[in-house]
N, C-alpha and C positions, 0 to 999 in steps of 0.2 A: 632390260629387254625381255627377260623370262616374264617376268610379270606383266608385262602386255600381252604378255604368248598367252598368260596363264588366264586373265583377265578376259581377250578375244573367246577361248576358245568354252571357257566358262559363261558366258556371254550369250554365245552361241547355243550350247548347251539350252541353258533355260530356254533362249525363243524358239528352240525344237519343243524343248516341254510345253510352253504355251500353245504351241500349233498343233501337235498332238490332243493336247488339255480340251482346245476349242473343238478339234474334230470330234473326239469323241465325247462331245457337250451336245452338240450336234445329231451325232446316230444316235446316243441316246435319245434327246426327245423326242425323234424320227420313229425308234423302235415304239415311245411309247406313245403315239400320232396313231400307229399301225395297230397295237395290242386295241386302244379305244374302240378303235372302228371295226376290229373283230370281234370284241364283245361286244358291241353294238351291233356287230352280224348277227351272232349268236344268239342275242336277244331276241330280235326280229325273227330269227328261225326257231327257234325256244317257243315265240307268242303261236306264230304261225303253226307249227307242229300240235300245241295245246288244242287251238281251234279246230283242226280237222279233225282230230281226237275226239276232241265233243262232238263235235256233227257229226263220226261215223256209230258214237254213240247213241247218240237221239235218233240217228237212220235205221240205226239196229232194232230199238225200244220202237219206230214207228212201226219196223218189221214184222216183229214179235204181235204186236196187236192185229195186226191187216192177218197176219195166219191164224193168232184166236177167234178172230170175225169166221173166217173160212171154214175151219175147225167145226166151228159152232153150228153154221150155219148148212155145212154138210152134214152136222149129226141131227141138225132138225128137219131138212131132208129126208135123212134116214126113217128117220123117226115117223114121219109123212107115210114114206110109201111102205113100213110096215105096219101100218094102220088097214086095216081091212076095207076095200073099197067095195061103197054103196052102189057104184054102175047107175046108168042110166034110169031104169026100169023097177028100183029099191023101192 
């Protein structure tokens, strides 16, 4: 009789093991379902971050040039009207 006790309850025992075993077979692959698709975020926000990066760089570099146009083009200007003018009547 003890040995069917001992047998049942041993029995027992294991198919809680396996049903535990399964659950967390289970949340595992779930956890790593979840990690994929947040490195895959991550990527995606990684790529995207890269690219505004560059375009606030190239907007900067087109920046810089459109004020050495200005720069320039004011100190030729300059350079204009302190040039002594001939008038009308020269």
């Amino acid at each position: 009789m003890e040995t069917d006790k001992f047998q049942e309850l041993v029995s027992e025992v294991l198919e809680r093991l396996a049903q535990e075993n399964t659950e967390i077979r289970q949340t595992t692959n779930q956890l790593s379902e979840r990690i994929d698709n947040i490195e895959s975020i991550l990527l995606r926000i990684d790529n995207n971050l890269e690219q505004k990066f560059q375009a606030l760089l190239e907007a900067q570099q087109v920046q810089i040039e459109i004020n050495q146009r200005i720069c320039d083009g004011l100190s030729q200007n300059g350079k204009k009207e302190d040039a002594p003018s001939k008038g009308l009547f020269s």
